[in-house]
C-alpha positions as YAML, in Angstrom:
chain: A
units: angstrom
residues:
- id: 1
  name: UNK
  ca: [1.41, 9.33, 4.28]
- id: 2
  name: UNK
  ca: [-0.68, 8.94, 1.03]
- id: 3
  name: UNK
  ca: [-0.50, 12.88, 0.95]
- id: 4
  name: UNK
  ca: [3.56, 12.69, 0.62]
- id: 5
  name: UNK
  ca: [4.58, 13.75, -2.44]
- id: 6
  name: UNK
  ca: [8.37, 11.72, -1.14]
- id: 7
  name: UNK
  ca: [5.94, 8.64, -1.03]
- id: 8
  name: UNK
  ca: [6.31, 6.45, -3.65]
- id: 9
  name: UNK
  ca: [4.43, 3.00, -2.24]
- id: 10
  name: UNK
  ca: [2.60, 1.84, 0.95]
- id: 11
  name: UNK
  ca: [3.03, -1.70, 2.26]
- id: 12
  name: UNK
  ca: [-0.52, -2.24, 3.79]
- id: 13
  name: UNK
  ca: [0.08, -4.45, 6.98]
- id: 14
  name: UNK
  ca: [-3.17, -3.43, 8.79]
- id: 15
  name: UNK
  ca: [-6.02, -5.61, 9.57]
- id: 16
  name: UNK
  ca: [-7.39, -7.32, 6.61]
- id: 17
  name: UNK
  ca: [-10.61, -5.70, 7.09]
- id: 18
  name: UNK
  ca: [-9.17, -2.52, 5.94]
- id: 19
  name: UNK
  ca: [-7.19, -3.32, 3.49]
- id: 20
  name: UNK
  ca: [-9.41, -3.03, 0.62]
- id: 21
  name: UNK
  ca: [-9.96, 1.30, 1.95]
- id: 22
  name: UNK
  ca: [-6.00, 1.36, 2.71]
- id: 23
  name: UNK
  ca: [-5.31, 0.22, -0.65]
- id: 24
  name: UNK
  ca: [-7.99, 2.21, -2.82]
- id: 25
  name: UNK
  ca: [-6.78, 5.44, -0.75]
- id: 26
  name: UNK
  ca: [-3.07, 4.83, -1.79]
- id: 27
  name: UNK
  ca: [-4.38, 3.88, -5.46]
- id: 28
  name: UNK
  ca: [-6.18, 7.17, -5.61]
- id: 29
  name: UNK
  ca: [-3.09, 9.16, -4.53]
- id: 30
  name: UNK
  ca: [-1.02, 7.53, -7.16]
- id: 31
  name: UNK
  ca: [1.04, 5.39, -5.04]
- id: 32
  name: UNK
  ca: [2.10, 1.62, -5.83]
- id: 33
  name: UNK
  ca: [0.75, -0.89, -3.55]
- id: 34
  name: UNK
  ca: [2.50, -3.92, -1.28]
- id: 35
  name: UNK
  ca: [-0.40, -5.51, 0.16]
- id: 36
  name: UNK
  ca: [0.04, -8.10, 3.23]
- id: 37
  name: UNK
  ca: [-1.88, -11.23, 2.83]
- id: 38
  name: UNK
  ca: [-4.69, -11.92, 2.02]
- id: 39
  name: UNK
  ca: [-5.63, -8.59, -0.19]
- id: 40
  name: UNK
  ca: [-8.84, -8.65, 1.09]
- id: 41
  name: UNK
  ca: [-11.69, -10.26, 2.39]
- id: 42
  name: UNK
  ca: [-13.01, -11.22, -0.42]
- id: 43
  name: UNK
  ca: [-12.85, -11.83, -4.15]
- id: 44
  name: UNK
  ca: [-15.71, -8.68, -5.11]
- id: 45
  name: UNK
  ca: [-13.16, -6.31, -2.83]
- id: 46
  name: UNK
  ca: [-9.98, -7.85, -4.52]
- id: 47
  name: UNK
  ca: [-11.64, -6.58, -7.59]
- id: 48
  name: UNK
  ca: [-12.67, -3.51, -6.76]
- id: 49
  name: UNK
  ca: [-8.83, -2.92, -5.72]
- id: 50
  name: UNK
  ca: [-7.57, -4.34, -9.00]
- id: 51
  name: UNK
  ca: [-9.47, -2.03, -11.55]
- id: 52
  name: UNK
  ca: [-8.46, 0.60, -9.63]
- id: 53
  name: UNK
  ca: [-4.88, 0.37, -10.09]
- id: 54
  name: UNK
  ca: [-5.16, -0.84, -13.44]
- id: 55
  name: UNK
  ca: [-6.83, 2.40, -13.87]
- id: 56
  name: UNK
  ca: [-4.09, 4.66, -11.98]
- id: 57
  name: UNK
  ca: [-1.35, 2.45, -13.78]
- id: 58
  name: UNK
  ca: [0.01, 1.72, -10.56]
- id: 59
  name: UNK
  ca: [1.93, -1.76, -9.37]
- id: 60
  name: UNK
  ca: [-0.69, -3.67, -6.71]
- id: 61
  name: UNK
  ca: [0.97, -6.68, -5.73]
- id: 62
  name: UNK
  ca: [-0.31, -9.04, -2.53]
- id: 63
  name: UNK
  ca: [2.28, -10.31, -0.36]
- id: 64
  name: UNK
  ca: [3.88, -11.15, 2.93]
- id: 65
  name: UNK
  ca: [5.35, -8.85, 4.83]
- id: 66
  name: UNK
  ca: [8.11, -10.18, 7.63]
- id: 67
  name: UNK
  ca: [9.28, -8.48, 10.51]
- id: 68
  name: UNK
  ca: [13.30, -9.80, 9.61]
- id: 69
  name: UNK
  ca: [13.59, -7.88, 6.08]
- id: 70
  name: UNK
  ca: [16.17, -6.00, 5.71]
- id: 71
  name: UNK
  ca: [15.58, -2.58, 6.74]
- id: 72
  name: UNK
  ca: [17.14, 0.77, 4.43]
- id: 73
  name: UNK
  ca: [17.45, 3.92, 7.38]
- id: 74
  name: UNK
  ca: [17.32, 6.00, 4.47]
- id: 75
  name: UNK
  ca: [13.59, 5.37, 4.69]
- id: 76
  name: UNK
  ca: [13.30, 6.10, 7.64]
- id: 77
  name: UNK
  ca: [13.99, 9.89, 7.34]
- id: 78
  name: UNK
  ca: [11.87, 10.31, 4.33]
- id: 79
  name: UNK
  ca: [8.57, 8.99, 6.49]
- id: 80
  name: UNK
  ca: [9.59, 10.90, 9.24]
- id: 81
  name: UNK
  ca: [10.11, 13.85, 7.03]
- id: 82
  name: UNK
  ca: [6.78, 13.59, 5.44]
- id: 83
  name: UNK
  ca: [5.01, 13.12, 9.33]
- id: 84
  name: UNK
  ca: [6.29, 16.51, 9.67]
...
């Protein structure tokens, strides 16, 4: 997904032991960055993870991500499109 050009963020919802590489490998492809809670493990990775978008220029925010948002479909053909 951090490949798709159609891709403008990632919402990172995967254990929190991999957020720090989920994050820094959406940073590096230029896209902005929902992160579920906590960012990472700890305050050294958090950092690591906020110079790097500071560096990209891309938004990094930490947050919680619920099951009951409400959901656009039009998403959902622009990730399948770019699984293709």
């Amino acid at each position: 997904m951090v490949k798709c050009h159609r891709v403008a963020y990632m919402a990172l919802g995967t254990p929190h032991s991999f957020h720090k590489d989920n994050a820094l490998a959406a940073i590096a492809a230029n896209k902005h960055v929902l992160c579920e809670k906590p960012m990472t493990v700890n305050a050294a990775e958090t950092e690591v993870v906020i110079a790097a978008a500071k560096e990209k220029g891309v938004f990094l925010m930490e947050g919680k991500i619920t099951a009951n948002r409400v959901h656009n479909h039009r998403y959902d053909t622009d990730i399948c499109s770019c699984m293709d």
